[in-house]
N, C-alpha and C positions, 0 to 999 in steps of 0.2 A: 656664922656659917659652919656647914660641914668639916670638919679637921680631917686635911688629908693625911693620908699613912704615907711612908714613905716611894712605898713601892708604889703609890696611885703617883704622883708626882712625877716619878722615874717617868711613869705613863706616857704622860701627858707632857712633857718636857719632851720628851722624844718622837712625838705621834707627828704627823705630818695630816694639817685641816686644809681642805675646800669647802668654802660654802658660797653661797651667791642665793638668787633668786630662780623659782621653777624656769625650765629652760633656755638656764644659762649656758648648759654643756656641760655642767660640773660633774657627772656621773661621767660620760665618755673620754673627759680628760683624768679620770679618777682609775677607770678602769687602765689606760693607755699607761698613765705613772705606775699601779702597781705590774703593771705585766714587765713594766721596764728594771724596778728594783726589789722583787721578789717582794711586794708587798698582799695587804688582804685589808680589804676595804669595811668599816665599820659605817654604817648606815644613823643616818642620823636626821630623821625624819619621823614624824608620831603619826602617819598613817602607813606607810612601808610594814610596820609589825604584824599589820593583820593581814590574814591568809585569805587571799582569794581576791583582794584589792590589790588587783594585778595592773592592772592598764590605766586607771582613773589616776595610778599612782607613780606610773613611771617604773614599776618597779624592773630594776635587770632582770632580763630574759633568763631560760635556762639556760642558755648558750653561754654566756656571760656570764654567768655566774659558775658554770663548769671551768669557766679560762679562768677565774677566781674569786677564789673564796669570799663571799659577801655575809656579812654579821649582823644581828639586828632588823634582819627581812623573816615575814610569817612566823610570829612567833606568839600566837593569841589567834583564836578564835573570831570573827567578826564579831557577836554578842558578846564576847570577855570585857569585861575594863583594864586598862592599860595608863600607866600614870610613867610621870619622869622620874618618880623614887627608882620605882623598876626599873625603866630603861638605861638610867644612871649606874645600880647595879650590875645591869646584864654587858651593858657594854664595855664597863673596865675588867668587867671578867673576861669578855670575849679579848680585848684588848691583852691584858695578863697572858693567855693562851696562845695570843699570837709571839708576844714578846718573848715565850719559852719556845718555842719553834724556831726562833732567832730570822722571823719574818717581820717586815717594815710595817707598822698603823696606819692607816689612814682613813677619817674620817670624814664624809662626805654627805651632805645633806642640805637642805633647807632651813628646818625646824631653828631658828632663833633660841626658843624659848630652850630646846635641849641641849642644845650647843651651852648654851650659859648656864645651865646647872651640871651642864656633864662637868664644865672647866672647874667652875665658882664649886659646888657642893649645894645640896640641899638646905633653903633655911631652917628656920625655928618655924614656919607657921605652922599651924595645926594640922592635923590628917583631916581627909575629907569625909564629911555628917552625911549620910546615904539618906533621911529622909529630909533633910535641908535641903541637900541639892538636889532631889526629886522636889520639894518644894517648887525651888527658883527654877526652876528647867520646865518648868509648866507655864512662866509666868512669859511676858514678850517681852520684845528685848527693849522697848520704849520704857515698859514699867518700873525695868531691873534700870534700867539707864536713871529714870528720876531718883529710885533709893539710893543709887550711890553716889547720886549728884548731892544730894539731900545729906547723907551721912559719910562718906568720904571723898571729899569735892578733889581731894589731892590724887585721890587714884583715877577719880571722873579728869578732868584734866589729861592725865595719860594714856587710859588706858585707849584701846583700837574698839572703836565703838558698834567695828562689825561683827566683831566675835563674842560670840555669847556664851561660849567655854571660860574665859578668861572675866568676862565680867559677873556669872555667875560662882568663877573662884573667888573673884574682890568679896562680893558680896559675903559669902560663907563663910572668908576669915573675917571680915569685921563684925557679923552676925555672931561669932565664938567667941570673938577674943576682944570685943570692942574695941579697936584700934585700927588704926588707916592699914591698907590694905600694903601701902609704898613701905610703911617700918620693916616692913618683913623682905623689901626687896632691898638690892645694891646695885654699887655702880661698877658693871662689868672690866669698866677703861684702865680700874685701878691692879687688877688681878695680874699678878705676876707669875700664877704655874705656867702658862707656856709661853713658848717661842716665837714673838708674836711676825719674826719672818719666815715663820714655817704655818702661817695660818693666813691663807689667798682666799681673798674674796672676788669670785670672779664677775663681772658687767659684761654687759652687750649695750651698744648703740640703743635708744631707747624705741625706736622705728624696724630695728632689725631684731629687737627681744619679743615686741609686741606680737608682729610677723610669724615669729619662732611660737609663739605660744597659739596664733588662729591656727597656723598647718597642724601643730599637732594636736588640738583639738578636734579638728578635723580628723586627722589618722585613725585617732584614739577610738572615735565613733565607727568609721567603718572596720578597726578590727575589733569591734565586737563590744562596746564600753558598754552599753545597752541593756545586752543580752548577761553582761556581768554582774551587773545590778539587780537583774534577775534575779540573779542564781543566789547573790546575797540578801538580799531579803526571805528569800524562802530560808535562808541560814538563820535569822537572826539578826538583820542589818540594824532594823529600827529600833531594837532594844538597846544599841549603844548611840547614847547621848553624843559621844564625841565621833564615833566615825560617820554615823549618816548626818552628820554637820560637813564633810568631808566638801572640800568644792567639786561638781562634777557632777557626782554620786547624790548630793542633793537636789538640784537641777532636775537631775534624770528622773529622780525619784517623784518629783513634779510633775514632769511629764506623764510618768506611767499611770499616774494620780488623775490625768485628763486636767491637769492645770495647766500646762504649757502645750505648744504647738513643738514639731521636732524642729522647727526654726527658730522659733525663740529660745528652746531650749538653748541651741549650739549658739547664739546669739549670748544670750546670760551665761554662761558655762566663761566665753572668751572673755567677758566683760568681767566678770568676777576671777578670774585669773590673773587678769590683769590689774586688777586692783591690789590682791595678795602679793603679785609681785614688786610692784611698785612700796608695800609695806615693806617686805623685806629688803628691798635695796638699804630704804631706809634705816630699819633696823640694824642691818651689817655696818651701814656704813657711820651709825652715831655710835651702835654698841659696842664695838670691838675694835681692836687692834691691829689689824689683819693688813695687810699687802692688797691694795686693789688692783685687778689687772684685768685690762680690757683685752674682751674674746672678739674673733671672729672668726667664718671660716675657714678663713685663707691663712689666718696665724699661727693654728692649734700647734702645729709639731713646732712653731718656733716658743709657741708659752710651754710646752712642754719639756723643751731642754733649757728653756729659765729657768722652770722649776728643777730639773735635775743638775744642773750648775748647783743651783743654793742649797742644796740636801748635798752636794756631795763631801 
């Protein structure tokens, strides 16, 4: 793996993590922590970077992000590609920046997958082959499913067999490098750079997360989720392989497509939310080391001077 320096260490030994699943609350308990300890919130989600994927993504308002400082939000073009080498990068810088301000870290997000390379480092696999993966990204997800079933059964086995980001990367490293896709991965439980009581994964009741994610699907659509999808596609939406994979925003993109009805749409939009969330619980809760703490609305200021007890 990556070899941290010393000052990335310092980093992350001292950053303060939230993560949980989409509409756990983990952003408005994020924003309320740092307002309380003169913090600045690093973003830590791989659709939040592109601009204009305002609403399908949660992302903080301007309001909100004027009471403070948010890192790692609109920072790429909708048509750009955007990888975790970069985000890995950008965010210990942001991170660095704040740390010389002698303002608190906190990073806050969803994304699995970046949360563990921001911590762990980048592996040894390969950079990504630009006509490979236009190759495999033409192909469905049934076909890419049997090759890897076929040639590396150990990463078929693991991998999330909805995502066709992640199984068009298996494929790519074992098409380069002939070797299982898993050599090149680890096991997060073992990682000792940070604090693993300063890294809160937050839950919800699984009846009152569900609930949490129809309203605000709902929300999302009347202010305007639609009409945003719009505006991104006339940007450039469908040129990036990984954001119009985005859940919501491909739905939508169905519907404007005359594939879907606006009821099915917001039907399949909560259904596929919910499925994503349900992985991520999962993943926090096998991957990492973190403190689970269960949300509700009636608790928040009481999890939130938990949280500032154990930082202080």
């Amino acid at each position: 793996m990556h070899a941290h320096s010393a000052e990335e260490q310092a980093l992350l030994k001292s950053a303060i993590w939230i993560a949980g699943p989409t509409a756990s609350g983990k952003s408005a308990l994020a924003l309320e922590l740092a307002k309380a300890i003169n913090g600045e919130i690093i973003s830590v989600d791989s659709m939040q970077v592109y601009r204009g994927m305002d609403i399908g993504t949660a992302k903080p308002t301007r309001e909100e992000q004027k009471q403070i400082h948010h890192h790692m939000i609109d920072r790429v073009e909708v048509d750009e590609a955007f990888d975790v080498a970069r985000f890995r990068r950008e965010a210990l810088q942001a991170a660095s920046d704040i740390a010389n301000r002698r303002h608190r870290i906190i990073f806050c997000g969803g994304t699995g997958f970046y949360f563990k390379n921001l911590i762990q480092g980048i592996g040894h696999a390969p950079p990504s082959d630009a006509s490979l993966r236009a190759e495999l990204d033409e192909q469905s997800i049934e076909t890419l499913l049997e090759e890897l079933a076929n040639t590396d059964p150990a990463s078929f086995e693991r991998i999330d067999r909805h995502n066709k980001r992640k199984i068009v990367r298996a494929l790519e490293v074992t098409r380069l490098t002939g070797k299982s896709f898993t050599t090149f991965k680890s096991d997060w439980t073992t990682d000792q750079l940070i604090d693993p009581s300063r890294f809160w994964i937050l839950e919800q009741e699984t009846d009152t997360l569900r609930k949490r994610i129809n309203d605000r699907v709902d929300t999302m659509i009347q202010a305007g989720w639609i009409e945003e999808t719009k505006r991104l596609l006339e940007a450039g939406l469908r040129k990036n392989t990984t954001a119009c994979q985005a859940i919501g925003y491909k739905q939508i993109m169905d519907h404007l497509d005359d594939q879907l009805s606006l009821e099915e749409t917001l039907s399949l939009i909560k259904t596929k939310t919910w499925q994503f969330a349900k992985r991520q619980r999962t993943w926090f809760r096998h991957q990492s080391r973190g403190i689970q703490i269960q949300m509700t609305a009636e608790n928040r200021q009481e999890t939130l001077n938990t949280l500032l007890r154990s930082i202080a």
